[in-house]
N, C-alpha and C positions, 0 to 999 in steps of 0.2 A: 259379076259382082261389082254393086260398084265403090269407085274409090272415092276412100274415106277422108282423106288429104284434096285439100283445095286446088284446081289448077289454073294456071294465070289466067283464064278463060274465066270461072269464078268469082276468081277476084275482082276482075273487072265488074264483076254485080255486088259487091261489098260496097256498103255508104261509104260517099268522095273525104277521102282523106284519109281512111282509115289504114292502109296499108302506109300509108308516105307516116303517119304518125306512129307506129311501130319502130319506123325507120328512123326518126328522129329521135324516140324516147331516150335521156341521158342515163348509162346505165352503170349501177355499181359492180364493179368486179371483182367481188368479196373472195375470190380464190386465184391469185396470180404471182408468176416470177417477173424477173426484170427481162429485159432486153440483151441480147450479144453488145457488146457497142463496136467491135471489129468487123472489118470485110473476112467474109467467108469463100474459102474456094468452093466448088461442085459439088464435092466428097462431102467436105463437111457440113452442108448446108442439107445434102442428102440425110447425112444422118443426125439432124437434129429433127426430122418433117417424120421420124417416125417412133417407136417405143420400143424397136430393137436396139440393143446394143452392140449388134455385133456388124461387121463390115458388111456393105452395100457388097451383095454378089457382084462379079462383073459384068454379069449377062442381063441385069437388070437395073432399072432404075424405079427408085422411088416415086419418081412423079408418077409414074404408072400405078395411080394408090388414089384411091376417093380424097386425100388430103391435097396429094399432088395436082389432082384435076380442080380443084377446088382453089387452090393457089393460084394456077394459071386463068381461072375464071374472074375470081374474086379481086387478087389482088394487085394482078396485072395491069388493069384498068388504074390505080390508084396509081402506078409507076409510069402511068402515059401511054401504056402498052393495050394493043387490042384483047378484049378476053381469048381463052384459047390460043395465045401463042406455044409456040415450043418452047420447051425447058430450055431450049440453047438460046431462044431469045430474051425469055423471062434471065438468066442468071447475067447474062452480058445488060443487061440495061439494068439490075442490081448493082452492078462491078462499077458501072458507068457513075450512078448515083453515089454511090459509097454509101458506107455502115449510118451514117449520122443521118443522112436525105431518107436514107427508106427506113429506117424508125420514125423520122420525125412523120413523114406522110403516112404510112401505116397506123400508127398509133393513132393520127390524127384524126381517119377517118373513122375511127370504132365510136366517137361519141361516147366515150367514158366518163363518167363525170366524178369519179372515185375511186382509187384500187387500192385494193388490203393486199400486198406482198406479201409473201413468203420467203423469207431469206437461209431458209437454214441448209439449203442445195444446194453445192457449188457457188453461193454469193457472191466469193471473190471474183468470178468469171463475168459477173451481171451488171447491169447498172438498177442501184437498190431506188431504196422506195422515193429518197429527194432525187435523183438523178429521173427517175420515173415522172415526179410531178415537177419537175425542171421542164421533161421532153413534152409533156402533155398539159399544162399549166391546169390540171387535176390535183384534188388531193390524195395523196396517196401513204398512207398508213401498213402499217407493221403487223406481221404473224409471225407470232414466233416458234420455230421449231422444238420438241421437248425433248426430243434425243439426242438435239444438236447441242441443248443447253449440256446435259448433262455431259456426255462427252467431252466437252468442255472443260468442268467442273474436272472430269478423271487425269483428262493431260496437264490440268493446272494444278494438278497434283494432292491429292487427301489418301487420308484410309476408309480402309471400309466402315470404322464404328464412325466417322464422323461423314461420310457420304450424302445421308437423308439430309442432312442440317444445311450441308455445301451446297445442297443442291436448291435447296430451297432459299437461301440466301439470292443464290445466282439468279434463281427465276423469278422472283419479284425484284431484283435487281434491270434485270434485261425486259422486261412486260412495263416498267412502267410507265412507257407513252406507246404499248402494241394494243391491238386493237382483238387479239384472237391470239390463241394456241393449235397449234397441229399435232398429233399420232402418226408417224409411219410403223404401225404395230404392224399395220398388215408386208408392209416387207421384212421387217426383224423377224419375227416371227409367224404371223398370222393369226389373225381377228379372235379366233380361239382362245382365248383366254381365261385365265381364273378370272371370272367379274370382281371377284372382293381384294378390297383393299391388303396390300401381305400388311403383317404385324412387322414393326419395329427391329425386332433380332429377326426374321426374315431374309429386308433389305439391308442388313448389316451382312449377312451370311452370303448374299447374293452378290453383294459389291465387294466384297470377299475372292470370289472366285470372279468375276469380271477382272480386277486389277490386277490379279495374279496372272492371270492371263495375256495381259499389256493391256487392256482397256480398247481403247480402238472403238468399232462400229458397236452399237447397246444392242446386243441381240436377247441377254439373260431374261424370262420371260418375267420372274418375279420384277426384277429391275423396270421392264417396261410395265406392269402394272401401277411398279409405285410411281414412277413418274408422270400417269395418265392421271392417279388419283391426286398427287402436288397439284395440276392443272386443275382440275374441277373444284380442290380448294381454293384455287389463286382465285377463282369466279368468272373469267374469260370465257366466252364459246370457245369449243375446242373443235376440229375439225378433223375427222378422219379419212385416210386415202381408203378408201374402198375400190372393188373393182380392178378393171386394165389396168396396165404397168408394164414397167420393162422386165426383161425374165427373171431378174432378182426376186422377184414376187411369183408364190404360187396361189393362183387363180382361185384353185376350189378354194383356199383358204382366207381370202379376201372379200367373202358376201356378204356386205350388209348384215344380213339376220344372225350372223356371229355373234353380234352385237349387243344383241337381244340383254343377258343379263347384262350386263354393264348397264341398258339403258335403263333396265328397273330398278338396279343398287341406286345410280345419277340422279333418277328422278326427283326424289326428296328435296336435293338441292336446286334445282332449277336452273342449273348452269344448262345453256343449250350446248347438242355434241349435234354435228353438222355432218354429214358424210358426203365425202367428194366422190364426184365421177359416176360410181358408181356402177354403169356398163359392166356387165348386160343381165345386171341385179337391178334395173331401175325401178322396178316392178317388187319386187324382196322392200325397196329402200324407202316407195309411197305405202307399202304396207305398213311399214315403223310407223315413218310418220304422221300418218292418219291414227295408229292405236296408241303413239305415246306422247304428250306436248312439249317435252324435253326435246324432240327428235326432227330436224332440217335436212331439206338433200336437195343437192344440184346433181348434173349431167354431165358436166362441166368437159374435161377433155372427150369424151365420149360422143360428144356434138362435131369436135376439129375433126377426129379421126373419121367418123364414120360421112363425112364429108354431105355430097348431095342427098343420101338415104336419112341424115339426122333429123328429115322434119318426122317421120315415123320414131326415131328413142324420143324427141319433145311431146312428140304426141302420147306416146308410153308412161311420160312423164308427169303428165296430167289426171293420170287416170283416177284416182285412187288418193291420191293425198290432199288435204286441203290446200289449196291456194296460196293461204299466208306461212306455208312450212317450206316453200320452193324458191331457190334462188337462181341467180346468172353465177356463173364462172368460166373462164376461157383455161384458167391454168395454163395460158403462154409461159414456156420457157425457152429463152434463147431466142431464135430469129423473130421477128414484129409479125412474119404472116399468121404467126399461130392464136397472136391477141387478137390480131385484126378478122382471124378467118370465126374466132370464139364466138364474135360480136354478129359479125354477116349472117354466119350461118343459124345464130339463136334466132335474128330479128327474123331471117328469112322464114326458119321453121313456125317463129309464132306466128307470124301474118297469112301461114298458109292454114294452120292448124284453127288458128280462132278465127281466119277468115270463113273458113268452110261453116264453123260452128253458125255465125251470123246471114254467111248465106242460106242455109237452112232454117233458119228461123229459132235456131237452139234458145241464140243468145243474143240478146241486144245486140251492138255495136259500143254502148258505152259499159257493157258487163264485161266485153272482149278487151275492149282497152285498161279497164280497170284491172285486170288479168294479170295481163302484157306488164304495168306497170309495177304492179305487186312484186312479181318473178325480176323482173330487170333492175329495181331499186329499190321499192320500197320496203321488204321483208329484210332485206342486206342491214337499211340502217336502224330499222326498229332491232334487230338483233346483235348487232354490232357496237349500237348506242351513237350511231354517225349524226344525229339528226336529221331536218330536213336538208333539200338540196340549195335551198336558200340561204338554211341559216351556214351547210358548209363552202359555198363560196362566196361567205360574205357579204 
């Protein structure tokens, strides 16, 4: 049988320039955290490179992980180092450079020309979205968290009949220079949801027993309904984590097609709802998007992880949905290789994936680049409302 994926042998029969131009393309990365800004030991650097939470067995190591091989290939090189060094080489010439040298060089070489952050994880640990476009002299823009708000809102102290109002207060208070809203419905609870809006004495009733409780992490499902519906009023794209995740999150209840009614109650208003990651629903997530115009999806961390094998989920990702529904996202959070490995590994999958198409004759060379750009920028800022890349650096 033969393969369906381009190989560097191919490519070499792809029109001159077309691969280097993928490579260059300035991409927006409409789904991302900040950077660590500390030196990391071994351990810890171990366990930020994967979506366990629990301690590096001793008998193993991480690098031993499509991410890990990926690191040493990818980003090795950008730190002076030969590809394929050893882990014991790759973290000693980290150590060597310090936290600030291998942000700055990693970051630098993704060719980002935008990034919409994500703060509402861990933020105090990161460098946010000005520290971001300080590191990368990119613009970099705000998402803001809706659980994170709310939560908020409960530690700063109300009752439950005045809740909705607090909350709403807060959230066009903190949105108004963000660029997008997020749902982690799928770890509080899971994607399953009542699609309709709860009634008034509801979320009264609901906030109710969340404060009684102490408040703390928003798991109450009514409560995450009302909050998803606040957002779709505020008019923001809102963006849902679908898919992969750390074990906090159960899998079967994170597919995309959960989603489903919500995305028909939504449709009306025309707010876009964005679904991230996605893995190994990418296929579930082009099916939305192709049947609903409300409905965007990236690949986003499911591209780091799944390392060398990610030109096959780009390829998946193509299938089925139109073109202008499909974005870039890296979802780096914490060390820079995971922005940087977001960026390699997309450019690398599309120049293999629409090279093949061209070498074949599917597709022009100028329909593949047209593609290529749509997915890496242009669909982010038509969605987003970024403009062009001109008008955003001035």
């Amino acid at each position: 049988m033969t393969d369906v994926y381009a190989t560097a042998a191919d490519l070499d029969l792809a029109p001159a320039g077309f691969v280097r131009a993928i490579e260059e393309l300035p991409l927006v990365d409409h789904h991302v955290h900040g950077v660590v800004p500390r030196d990391l030991s071994r351990t810890a650097f171990e366990e930020l490179i994967t979506e366990s939470d629990r301690p590096v067995p001793e008998w193993m190591t991480q690098f031993d992980s499509q991410t890990g091989y990926a690191i040493l290939r990818h980003c090795a090189p950008v730190l002076g180092l030969e590809p394929h060094c050893t882990p014991e080489e790759y973290l000693a010439r980290r150590a060597r450079l310090g936290a600030g040298e291998v942000n700055r060089l990693l970051l630098g070489a993704t060719n980002v020309a935008h990034y919409l952050v994500e703060t509402g994880y861990r933020g105090d640990e990161l460098v946010g979205p000005s520290g971001m476009a300080e590191l990368t002299g990119a613009p970099a823009d705000e998402v803001v968290r809706l659980e994170t708000v709310a939560e908020q809102v409960a530690a700063g102290g109300c009752d439950a009949s005045s809740f909705a109002d607090a909350f709403a207060r807060e959230l066009w208070e903190r949105t108004g220079g963000a660029r997008g809203l997020k749902s982690v419905a799928a770890y509080r609870h899971g994607l399953d949801l009542d699609p309709e809006p709860p009634s008034r004495a509801e979320v009264a009733e609901a906030a109710g027993r969340w404060l009684r409780s102490g408040g703390g992490k928003l798991t109450e499902p009514v409560l995450l309904r009302h909050v998803i519906w606040a957002g779709i009023e505020r008019g923001l794209p809102i963006q849902f984590h679908t898919g992969l995740g750390d074990p906090d999150l159960d899998l079967r209840r994170a597919d995309p097609l959960l989603l489903r009614g919500l995305v028909e109650r939504a449709e009306p208003t025309g707010v876009p709802l964005v679904l991230l990651h996605c893995y190994p629903f990418q296929r579930h997530a082009g099916f939305l998007a192709q049947a609903y115009p409300n409905v965007y999806f990236d690949v986003g961390l499911g591209v780091t992880y799944t390392g060398a094998r990610s030109v096959a989920l780009v390829a998946e990702s193509l299938e089925l949905a139109p073109f202008a529904k499909i974005m870039f996202s890296s979802d780096g959070w914490g060390p820079a290789e995971l922005h940087h490995l977001g960026a390699v590994l997309w450019r690398r999958a599309m120049a293999r994936v629409l090279g093949r198409l061209v070498v074949d004759g599917e597709w022009s060379a100028g329909q593949a680049m047209r593609v290529a750009a749509m997915v890496g920028a242009d669909n982010a800022r038509r969605v987003y409302g970024l403009g062009t890349r001109e008008e955003s650096t001035g």
